[in-house]
LOTI-288526 format. One record per residue: x, y, z of N, C-alpha, C in turn; residue number from 1. Coordinates in nm, 4 decimals, padded with zeros to 6 digits. Layout:
<rs>
R     neast    nnorth       nup    caeast   canorth      caup     ceast    cnorth       cup  drenlum
R         X         Y         Z         X         Y         Z         X         Y         Z      NUM
...
</rs>
This chain:
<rs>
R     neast    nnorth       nup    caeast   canorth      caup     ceast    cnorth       cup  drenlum
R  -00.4841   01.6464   01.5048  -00.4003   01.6909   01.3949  -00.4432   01.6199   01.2665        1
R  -00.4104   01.7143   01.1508  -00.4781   01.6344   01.0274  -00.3604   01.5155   00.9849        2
R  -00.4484   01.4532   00.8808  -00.3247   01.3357   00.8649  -00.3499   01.3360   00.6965        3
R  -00.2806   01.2554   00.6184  -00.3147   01.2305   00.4799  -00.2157   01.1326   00.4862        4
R  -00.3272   01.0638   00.3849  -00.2356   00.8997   00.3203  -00.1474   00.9377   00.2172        5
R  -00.0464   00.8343   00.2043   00.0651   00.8691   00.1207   00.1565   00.7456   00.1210        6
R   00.1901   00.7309   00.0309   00.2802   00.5843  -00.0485   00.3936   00.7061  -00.0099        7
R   00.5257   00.6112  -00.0004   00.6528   00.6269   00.0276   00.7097   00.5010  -00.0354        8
R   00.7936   00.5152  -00.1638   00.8367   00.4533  -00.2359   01.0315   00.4469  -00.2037        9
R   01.0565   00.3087  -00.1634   01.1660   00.3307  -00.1570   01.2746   00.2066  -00.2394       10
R   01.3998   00.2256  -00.3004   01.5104   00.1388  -00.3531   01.6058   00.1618  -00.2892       11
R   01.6306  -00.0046  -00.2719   01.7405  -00.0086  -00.1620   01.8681  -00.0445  -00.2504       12
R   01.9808  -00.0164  -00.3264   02.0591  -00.0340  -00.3732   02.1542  -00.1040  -00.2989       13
R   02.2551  -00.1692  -00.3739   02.3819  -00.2827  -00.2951   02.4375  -00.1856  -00.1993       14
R   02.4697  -00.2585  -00.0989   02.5417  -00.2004   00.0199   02.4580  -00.0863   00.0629       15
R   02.3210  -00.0499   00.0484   02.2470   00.0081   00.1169   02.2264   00.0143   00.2574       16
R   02.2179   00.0938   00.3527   02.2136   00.0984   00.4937   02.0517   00.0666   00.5396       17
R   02.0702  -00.0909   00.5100   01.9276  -00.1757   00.5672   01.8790  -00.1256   00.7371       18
R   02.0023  -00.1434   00.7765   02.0040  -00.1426   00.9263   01.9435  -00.0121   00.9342       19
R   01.9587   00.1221   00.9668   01.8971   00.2795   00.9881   01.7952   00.2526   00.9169       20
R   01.7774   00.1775   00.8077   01.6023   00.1992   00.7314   01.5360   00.1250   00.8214       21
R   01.5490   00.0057   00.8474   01.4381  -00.0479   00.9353   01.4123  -00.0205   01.0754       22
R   01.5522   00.0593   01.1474   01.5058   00.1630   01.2207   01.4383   00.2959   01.2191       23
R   01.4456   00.3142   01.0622   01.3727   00.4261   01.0780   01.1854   00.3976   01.0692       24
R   01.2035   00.2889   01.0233   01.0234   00.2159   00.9666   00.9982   00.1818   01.1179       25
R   01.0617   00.1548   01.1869   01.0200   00.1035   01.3209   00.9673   00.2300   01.3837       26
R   01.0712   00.3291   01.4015   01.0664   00.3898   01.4711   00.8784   00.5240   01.4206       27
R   00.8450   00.5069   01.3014   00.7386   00.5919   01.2573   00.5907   00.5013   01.2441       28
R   00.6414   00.3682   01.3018   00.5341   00.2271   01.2796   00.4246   00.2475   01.2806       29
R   00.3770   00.3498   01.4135   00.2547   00.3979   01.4574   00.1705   00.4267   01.3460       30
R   00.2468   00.5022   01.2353   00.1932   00.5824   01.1595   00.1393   00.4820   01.0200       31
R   00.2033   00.3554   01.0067   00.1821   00.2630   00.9086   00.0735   00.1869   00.8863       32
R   00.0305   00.2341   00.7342  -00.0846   00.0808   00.7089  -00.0603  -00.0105   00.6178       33
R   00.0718  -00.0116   00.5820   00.1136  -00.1505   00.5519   00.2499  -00.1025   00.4723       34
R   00.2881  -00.2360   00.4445   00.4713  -00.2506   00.4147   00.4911  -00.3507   00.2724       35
R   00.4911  -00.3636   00.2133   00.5311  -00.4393   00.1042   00.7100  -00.4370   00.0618       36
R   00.7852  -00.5436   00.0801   00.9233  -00.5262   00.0026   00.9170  -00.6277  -00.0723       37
R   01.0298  -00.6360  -00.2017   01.0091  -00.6977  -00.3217   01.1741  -00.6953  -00.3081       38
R   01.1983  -00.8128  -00.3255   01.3632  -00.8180  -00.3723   01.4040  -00.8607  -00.5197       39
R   01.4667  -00.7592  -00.5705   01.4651  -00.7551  -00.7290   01.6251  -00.8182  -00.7296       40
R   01.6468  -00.9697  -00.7321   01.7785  -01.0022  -00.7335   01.8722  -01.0142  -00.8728       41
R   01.8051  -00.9815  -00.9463   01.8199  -00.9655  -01.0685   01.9432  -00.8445  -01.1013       42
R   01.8784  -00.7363  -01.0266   01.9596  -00.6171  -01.0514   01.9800  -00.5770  -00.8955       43
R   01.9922  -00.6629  -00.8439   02.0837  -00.6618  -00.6780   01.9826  -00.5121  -00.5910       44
R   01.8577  -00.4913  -00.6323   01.8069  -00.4111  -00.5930   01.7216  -00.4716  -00.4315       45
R   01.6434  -00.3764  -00.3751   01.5390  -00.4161  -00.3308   01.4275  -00.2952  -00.3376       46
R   01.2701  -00.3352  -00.3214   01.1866  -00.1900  -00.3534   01.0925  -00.2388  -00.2407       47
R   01.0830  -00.1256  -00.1638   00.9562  -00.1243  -00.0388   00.9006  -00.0159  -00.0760       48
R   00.7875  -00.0554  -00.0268   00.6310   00.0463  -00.0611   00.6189   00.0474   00.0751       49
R   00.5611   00.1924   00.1456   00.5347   00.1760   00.2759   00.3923   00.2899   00.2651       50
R   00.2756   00.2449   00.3037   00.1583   00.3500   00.2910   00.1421   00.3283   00.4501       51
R   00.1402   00.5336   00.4571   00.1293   00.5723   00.6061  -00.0398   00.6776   00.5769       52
R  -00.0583   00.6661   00.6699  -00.1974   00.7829   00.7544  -00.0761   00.8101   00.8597       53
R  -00.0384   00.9830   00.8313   00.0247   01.0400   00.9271   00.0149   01.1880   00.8416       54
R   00.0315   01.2800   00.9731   00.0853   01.4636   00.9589   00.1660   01.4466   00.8498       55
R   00.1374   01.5532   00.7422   00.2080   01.5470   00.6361   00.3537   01.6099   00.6604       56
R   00.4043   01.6679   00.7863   00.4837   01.6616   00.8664   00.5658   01.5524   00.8698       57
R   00.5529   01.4511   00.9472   00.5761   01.3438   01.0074   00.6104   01.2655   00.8565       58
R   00.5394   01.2414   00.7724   00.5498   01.1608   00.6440   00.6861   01.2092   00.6152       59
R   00.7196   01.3837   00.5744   00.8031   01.4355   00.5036   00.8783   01.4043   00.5827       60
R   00.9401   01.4642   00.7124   01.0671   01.3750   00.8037   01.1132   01.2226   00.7991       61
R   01.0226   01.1540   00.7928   01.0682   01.0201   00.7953   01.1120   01.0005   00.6109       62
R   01.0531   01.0680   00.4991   01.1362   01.0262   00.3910   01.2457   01.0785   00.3543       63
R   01.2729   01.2833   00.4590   01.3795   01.2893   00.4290   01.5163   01.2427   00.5076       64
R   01.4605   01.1456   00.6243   01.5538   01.0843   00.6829   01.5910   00.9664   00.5948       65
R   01.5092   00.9095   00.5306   01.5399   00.7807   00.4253   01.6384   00.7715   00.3009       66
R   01.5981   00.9303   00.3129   01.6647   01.0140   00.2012   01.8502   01.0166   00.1748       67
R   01.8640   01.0286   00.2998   01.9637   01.0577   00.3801   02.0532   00.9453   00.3787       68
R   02.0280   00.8386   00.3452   02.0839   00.6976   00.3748   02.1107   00.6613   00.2427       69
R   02.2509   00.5931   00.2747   02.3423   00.5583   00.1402   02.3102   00.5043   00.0971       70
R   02.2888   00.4521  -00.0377   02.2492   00.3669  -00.1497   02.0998   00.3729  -00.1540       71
R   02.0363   00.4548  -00.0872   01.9034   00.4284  -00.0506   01.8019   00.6103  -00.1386       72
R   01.7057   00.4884  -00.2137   01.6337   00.6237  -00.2793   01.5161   00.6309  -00.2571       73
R   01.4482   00.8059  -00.2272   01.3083   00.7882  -00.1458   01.2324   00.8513  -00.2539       74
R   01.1032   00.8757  -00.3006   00.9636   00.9938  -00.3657   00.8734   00.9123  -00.2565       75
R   00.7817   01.0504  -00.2837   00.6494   00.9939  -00.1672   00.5663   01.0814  -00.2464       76
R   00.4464   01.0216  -00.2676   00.3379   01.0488  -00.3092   00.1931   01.0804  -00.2168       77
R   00.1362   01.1591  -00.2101   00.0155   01.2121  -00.1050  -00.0925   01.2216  -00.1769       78
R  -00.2237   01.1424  -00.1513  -00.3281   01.1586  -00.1446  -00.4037   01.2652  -00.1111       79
R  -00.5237   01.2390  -00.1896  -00.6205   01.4112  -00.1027  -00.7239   01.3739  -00.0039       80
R  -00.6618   01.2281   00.0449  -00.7332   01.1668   00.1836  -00.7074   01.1894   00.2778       81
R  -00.7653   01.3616   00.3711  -00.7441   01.3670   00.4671  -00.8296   01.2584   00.5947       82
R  -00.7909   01.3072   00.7306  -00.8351   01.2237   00.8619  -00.8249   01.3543   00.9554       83
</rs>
């Protein structure tokens, strides 16, 4: 199956549902080439970068499950690097 790289940009706002996000990063792990979070305590934020090689399928489900989660905001960006 084809795959394409793609940044998944996410803000985790106060009282954000940490818990379902890092189940959901767990649960698509396979698909990950790396994780960056930044805690912006300043403005009570937090921002994770997550770049996957996965089915552009698979990418879109897992951000609109991210999507889905309270206080929590997703965009994902795709490369024209297929596999």
């Amino acid at each position: 199956m084809e795959t394409r790289v793609a940044v998944i940009s996410i803000i985790v706002g106060p009282g954000g549902d940490v818990e379902s996000l890092n189940r959901l990063l767990t649960e698509y792990g396979k698909y990950m080439i790396g994780r960056m979070g930044i805690p912006y305590r300043e403005k009570n934020v937090s921002i994770i970068s997550v770049v996957m090689d996965a089915p552009q399928d698979k990418t879109a489900a897992l951000a609109g499950k991210i999507g889905n989660l309270s206080n929590v905001t997703v965009k994902t960006a795709y490369s024209n690097v297929q596999g």
